[in-house]
C-alpha positions in Angstrom: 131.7 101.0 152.2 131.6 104.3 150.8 133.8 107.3 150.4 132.4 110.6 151.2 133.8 114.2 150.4 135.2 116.1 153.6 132.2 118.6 153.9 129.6 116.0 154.6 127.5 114.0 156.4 126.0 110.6 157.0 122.1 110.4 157.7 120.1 107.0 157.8 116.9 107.6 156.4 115.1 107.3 159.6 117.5 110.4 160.4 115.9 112.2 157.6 112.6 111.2 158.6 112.7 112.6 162.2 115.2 115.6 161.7 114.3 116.7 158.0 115.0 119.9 159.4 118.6 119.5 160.6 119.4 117.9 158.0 118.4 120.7 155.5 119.8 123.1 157.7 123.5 121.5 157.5 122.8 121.1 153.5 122.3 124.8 153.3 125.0 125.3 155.3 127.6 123.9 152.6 127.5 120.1 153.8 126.5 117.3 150.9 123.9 114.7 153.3 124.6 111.5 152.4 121.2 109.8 153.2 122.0 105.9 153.7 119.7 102.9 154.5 121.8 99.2 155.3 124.9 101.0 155.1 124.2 101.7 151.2 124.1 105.3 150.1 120.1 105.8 148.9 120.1 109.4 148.3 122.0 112.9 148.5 121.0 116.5 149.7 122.5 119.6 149.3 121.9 123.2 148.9 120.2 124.4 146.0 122.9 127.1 145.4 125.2 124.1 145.3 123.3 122.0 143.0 123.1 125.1 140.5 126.8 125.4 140.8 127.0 121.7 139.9 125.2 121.9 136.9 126.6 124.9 135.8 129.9 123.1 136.0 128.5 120.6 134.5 127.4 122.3 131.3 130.5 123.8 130.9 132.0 120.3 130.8 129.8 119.3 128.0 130.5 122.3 126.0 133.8 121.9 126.4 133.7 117.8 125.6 131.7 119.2 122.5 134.4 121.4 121.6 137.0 118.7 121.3 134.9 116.6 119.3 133.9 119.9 116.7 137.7 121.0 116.9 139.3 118.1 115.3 136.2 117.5 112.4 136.6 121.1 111.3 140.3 120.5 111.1 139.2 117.4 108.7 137.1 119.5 106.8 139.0 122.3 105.9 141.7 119.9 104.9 139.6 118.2 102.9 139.6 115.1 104.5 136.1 115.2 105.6 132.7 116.1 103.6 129.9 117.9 105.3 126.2 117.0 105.5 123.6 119.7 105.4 121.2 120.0 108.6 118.2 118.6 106.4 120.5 115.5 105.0 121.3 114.2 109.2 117.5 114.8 109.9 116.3 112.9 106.9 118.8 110.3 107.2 118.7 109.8 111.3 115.2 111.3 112.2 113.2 111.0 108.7 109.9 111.3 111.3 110.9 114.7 111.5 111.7 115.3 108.3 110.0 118.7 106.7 108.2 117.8 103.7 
């Protein structure tokens, strides 16, 4: 069993197969198509407006998860708790394949 969100709906695949059409239709209208096959989600559709709102969301996420682990290291630095590493230092140490000669 699976829990889907309120705007949505439940396809089999051979749904999708013979109605590709309806079933875009209802992801541009705002629904998220859960495709399934055995009763086991396979797949998901939705609009493409709502995927770029997802990853938008998304990357804002990250920068903010980035943000809380930058926040705290600065703190460390500036109180001297912490050294710094120059840009060439990390690539030479973690990535010497890219290192510029």
């Amino acid at each position: 069993m699976f829990r889907v969100v309120e705007q949505s709906t439940i396809a089999s695949v051979t749904d999708l197969r013979r109605r590709t059409s309806d079933i875009m239709d209802r992801a541009d209208q705002g629904d998220v198509v859960v495709v399934q096959r055995d009763n086991e989600p396979h797949g998901v559709y939705l609009s493409y407006r709502h995927y770029e709102s997802l990853v938008e969301k998304l990357n804002r996420l990250e920068s903010l998860e980035l943000a809380l682990i930058a926040l705290p290291r600065k703190a460390a630095v500036d109180r001297g708790e912490m050294g710094t590493t120059s840009l060439a230092d990390m690539i030479a140490e973690f990535a010497p394949e890219l290192a510029v000669a």
